[in-house]
Each structure stands twice: as C-alpha cells, then as structure tokens.
N, CA, C and O atoms as a DFTB+ gen file, in Angstrom:
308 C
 N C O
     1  1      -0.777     -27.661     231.100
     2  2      -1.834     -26.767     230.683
     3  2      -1.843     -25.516     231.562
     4  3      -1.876     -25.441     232.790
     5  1      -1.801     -24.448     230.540
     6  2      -1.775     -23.011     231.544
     7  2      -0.685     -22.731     232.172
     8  3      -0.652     -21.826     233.006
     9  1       0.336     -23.445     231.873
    10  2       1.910     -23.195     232.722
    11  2       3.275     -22.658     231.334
    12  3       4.497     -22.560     231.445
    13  1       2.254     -22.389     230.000
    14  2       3.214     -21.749     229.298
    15  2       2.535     -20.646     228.500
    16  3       1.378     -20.273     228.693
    17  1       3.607     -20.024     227.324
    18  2       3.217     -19.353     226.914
    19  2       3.940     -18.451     226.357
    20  3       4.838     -17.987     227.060
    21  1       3.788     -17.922     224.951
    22  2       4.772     -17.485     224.083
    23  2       4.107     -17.657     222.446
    24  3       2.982     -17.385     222.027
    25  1       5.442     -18.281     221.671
    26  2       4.607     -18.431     220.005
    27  2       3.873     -19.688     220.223
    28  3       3.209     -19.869     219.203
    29  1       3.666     -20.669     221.083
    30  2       2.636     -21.486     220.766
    31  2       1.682     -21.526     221.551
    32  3       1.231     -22.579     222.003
    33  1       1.202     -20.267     221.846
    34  2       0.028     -20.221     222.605
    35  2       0.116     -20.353     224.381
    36  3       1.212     -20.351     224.942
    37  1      -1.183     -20.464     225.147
    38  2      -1.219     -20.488     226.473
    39  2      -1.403     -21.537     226.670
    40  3      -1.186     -21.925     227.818
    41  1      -1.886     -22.501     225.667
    42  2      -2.693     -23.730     225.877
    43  2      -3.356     -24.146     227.221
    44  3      -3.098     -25.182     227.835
    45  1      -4.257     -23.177     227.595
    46  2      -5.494     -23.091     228.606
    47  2      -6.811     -23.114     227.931
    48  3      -7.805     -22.809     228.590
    49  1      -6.918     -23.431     226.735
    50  2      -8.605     -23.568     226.284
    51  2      -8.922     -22.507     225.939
    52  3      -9.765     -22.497     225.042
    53  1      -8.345     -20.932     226.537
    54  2      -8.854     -19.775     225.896
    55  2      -8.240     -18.901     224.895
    56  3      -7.240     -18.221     225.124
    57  1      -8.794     -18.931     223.906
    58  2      -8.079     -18.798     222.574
    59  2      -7.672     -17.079     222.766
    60  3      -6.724     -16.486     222.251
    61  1      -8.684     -16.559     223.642
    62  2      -8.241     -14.808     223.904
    63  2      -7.089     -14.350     224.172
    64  3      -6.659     -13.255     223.808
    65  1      -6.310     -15.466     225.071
    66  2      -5.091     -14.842     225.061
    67  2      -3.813     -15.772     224.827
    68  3      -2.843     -15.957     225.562
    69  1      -4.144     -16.347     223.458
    70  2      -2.984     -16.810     222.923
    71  2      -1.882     -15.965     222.516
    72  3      -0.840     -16.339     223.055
    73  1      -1.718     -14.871     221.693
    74  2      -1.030     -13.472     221.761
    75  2      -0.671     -13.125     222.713
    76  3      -0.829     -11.915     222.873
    77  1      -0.065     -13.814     223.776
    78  2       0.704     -13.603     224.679
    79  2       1.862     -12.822     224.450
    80  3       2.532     -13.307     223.539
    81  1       2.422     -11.635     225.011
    82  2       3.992     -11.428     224.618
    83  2       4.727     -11.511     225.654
    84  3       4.083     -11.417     226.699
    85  1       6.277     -11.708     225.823
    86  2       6.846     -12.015     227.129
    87  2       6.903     -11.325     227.980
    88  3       7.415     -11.759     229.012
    89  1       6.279      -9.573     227.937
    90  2       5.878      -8.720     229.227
    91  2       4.695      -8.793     229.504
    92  3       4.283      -7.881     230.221
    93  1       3.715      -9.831     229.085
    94  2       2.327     -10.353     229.512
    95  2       1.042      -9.688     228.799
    96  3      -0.160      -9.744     229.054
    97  1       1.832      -9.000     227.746
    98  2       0.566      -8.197     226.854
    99  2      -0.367      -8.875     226.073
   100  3       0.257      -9.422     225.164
   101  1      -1.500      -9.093     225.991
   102  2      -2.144      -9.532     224.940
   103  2      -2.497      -8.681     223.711
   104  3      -3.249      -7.707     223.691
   105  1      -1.801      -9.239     222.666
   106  2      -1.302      -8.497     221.118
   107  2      -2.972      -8.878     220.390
   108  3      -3.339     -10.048     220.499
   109  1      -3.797      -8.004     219.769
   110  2      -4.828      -8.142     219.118
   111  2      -4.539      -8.433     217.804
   112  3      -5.325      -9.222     217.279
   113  1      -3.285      -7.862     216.860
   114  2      -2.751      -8.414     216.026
   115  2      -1.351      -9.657     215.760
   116  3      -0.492      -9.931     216.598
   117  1      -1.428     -10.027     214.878
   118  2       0.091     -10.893     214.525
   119  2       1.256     -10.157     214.421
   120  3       2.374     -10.525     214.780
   121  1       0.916      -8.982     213.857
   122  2       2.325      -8.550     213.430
   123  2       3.397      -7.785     214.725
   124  3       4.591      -7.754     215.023
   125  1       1.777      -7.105     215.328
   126  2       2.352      -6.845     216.496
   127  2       2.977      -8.088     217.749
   128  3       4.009      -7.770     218.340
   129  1       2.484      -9.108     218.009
   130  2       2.871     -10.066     218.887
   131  2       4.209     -10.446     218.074
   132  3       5.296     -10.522     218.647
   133  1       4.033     -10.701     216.565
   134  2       5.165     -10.875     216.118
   135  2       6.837     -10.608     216.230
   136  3       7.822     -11.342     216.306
   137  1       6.578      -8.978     216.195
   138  2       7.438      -7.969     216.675
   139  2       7.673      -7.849     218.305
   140  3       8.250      -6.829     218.679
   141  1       7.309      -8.722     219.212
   142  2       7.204      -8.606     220.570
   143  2       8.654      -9.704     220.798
   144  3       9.602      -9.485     221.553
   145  1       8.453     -10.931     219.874
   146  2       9.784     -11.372     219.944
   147  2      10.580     -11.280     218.959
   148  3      11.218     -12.319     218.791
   149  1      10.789     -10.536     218.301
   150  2      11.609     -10.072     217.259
   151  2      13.144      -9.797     217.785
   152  3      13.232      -8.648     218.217
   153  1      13.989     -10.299     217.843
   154  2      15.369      -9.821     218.307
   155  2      15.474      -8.552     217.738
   156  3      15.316      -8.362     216.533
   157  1      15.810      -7.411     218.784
   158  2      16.291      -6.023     218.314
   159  2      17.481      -6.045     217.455
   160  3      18.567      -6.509     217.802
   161  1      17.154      -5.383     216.023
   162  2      18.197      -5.504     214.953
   163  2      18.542      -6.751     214.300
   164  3      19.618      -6.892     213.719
   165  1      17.865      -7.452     214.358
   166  2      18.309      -8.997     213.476
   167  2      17.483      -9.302     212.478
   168  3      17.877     -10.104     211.632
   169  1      16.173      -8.724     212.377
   170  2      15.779      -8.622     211.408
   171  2      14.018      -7.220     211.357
   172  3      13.160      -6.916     212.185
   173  1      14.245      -6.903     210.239
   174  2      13.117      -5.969     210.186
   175  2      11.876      -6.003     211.306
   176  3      12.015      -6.918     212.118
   177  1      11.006      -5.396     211.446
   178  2       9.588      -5.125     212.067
   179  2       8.768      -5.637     211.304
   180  3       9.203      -5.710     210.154
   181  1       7.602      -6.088     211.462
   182  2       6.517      -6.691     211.013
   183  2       5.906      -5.508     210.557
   184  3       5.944      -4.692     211.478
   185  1       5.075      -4.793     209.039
   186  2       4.564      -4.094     208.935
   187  2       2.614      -4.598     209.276
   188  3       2.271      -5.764     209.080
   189  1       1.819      -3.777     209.660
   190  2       0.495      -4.120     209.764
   191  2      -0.054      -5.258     208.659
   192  3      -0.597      -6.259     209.125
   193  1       0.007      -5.196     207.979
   194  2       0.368      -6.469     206.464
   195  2       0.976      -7.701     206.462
   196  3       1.860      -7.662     205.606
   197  1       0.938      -8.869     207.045
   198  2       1.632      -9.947     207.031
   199  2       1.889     -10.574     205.148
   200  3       1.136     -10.954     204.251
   201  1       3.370     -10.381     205.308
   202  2       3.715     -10.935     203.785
   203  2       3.388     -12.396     203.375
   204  3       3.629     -13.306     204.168
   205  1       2.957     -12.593     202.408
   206  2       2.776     -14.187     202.011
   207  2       4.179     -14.566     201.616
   208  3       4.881     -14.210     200.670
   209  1       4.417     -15.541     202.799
   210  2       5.487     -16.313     202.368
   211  2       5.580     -17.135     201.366
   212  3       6.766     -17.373     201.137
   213  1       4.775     -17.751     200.570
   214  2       5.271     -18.412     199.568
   215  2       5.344     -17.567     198.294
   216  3       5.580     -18.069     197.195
   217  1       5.130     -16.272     198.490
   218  2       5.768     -15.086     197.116
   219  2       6.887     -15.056     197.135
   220  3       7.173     -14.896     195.949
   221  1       8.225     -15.120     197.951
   222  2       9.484     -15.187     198.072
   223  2      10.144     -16.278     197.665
   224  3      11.349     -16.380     197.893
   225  1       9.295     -17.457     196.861
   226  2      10.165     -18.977     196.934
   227  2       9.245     -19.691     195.829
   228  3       8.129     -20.062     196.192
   229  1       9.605     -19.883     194.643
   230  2       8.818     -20.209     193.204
   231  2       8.573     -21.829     193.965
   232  3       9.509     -22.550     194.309
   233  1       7.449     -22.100     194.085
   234  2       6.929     -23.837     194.083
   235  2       6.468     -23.892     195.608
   236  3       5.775     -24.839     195.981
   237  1       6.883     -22.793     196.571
   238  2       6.798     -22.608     197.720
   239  2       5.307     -23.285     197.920
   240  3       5.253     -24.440     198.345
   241  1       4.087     -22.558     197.611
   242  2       2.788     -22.798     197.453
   243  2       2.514     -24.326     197.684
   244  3       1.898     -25.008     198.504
   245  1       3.338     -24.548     196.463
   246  2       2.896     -25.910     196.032
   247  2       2.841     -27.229     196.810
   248  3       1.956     -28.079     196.901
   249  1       4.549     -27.093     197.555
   250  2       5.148     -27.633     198.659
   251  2       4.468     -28.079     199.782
   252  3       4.280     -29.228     200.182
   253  1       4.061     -26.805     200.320
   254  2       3.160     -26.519     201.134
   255  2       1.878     -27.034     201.255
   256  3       1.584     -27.735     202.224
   257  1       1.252     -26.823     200.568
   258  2      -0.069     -27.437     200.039
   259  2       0.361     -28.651     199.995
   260  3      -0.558     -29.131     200.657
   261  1       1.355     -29.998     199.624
   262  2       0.977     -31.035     199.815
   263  2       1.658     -31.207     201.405
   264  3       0.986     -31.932     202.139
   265  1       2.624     -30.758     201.874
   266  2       2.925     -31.145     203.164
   267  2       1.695     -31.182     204.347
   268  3       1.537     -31.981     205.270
   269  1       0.689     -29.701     203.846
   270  2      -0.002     -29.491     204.800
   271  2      -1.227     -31.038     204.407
   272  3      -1.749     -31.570     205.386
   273  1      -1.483     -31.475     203.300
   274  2      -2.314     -32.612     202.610
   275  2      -2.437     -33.967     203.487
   276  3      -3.418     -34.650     203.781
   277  1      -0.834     -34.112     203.839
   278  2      -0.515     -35.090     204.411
   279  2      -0.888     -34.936     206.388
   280  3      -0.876     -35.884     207.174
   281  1      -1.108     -33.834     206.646
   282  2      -1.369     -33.288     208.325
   283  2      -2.861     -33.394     208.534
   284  3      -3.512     -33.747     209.517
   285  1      -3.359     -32.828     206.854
   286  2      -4.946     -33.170     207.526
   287  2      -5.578     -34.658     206.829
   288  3      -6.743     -34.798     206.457
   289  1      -4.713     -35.498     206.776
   290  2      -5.553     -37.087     206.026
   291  2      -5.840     -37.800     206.995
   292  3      -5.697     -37.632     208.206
   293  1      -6.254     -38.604     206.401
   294  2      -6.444     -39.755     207.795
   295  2      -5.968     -40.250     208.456
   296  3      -6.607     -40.856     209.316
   297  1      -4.493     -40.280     208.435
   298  2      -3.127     -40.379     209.490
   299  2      -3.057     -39.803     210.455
   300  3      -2.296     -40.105     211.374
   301  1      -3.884     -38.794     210.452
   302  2      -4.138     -37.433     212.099
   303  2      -5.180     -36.893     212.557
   304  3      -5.380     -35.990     213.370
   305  1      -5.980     -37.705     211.795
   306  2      -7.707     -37.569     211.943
   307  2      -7.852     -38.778     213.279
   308  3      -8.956     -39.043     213.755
C-alpha cells in the first residue's frame, strides 16, 4: 500500500491521486494520464473525448455486459 503507482492506481485510500503519471503529475483527466503512457509513435493521442470501445467491435457491448455480470454476482460479493 502506497509503494506503487501508474494505470492501477496508488492504492493509498486516496482516490485524488490515482492519475498518477510516471513524472509524478496528477492528470485531472483520462485522456490526458492516458497519453502520459502512451509509447511515442505507436499509437495515436487520446483526444479530450474518450471513444467507446465497444463501437469498434459488433456484439462488443454485449460481451461485456455479461463478463462484467459475472464480476458483480455473488461469487465476488
């Protein structure tokens, strides 16, 4: 606890500075923290707009929605 930090958070209890980036900035948006580890040139910039990923992939939604079904049942409650 409190000894990391990056895309899954600080995990110290304070949700303020989960947006950590690896020069120690705290990002107020996603797209920006996003773009903080973005490999230079490997793939685009995050525009202010986060795209819905399941518009790119027909059933995507659907998928999703039951995978996530199964995370919140009573198996992890």
């Amino acid at each position: 606890s409190g000894q990391v930090r990056g895309l899954c958070g600080t995990f110290n209890g304070d949700q303020r500075d989960e947006f950590t980036t690896p020069e120690g900035d705290v990002e107020p948006g996603v797209a920006a923290f996003a773009n903080a580890f973005r490999a230079a040139g490997a793939c685009p910039a995050l525009g202010p707009g986060i795209p819905d990923p399941c518009d790119g992939f027909p059933g995507g939604r659907e998928r999703a929605e039951a995978a996530c079904a199964v995370l919140m049942g009573p198996a992890f409650q």
